[in-house]
C-alpha positions in Angstrom: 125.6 91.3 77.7 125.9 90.1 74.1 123.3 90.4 71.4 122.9 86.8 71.3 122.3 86.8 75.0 119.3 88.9 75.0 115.3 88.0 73.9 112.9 90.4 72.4 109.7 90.2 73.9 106.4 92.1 73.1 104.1 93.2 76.0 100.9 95.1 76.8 100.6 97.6 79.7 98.2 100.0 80.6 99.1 103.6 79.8 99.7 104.6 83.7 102.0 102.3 84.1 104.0 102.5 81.0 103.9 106.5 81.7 105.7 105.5 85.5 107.7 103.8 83.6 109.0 106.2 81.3 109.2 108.5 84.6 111.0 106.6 86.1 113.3 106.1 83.5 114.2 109.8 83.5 114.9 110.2 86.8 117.2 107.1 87.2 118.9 108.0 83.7 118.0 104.6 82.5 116.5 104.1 78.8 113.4 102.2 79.1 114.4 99.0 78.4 116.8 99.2 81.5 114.6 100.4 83.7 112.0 97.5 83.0 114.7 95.1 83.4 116.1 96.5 86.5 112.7 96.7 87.9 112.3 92.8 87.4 115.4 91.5 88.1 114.8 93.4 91.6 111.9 91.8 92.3 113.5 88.3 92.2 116.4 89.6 94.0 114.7 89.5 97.7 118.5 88.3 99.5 118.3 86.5 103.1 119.6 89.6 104.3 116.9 91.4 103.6 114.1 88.6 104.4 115.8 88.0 107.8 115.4 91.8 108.0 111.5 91.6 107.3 110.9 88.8 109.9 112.6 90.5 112.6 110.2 93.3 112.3 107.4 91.5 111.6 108.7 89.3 114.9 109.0 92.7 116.7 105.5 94.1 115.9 103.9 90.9 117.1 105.9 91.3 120.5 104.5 94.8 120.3 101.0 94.0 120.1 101.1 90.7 122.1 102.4 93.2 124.7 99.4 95.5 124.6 96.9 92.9 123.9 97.2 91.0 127.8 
């Protein structure tokens, strides 16, 4: 990504979560800054693949308990 593609932005976060942060940027060999923009891009990446997933179980756990409900 070039320079002129990428914002600065200033935020506040509470000190546990900028410390899971920084954790979690060690173990995934990330520098900060990567690891919080991994971590959001992520969370807007949901695909259909992986919400089809979600309803299938969610359909499955209502057959479940419908089942033992009657």
């Amino acid at each position: 990504m070039a320079a002129q593609d990428r914002l600065t932005i200033h935020i506040r976060l509470p000190p546990a979560l900028l410390k899971r942060l920084k954790l979690a940027a060690v173990k995934n060999d990330r520098s900060l800054n990567s690891e919080v923009a991994y971590r959001l891009e992520r969370s807007f990446s949901i695909d259909d693949a992986d919400r089809d997933e979600a309803l299938k179980l969610l359909a499955d756990v209502a057959a479940i308990i419908g089942g033992k409900m009657r």
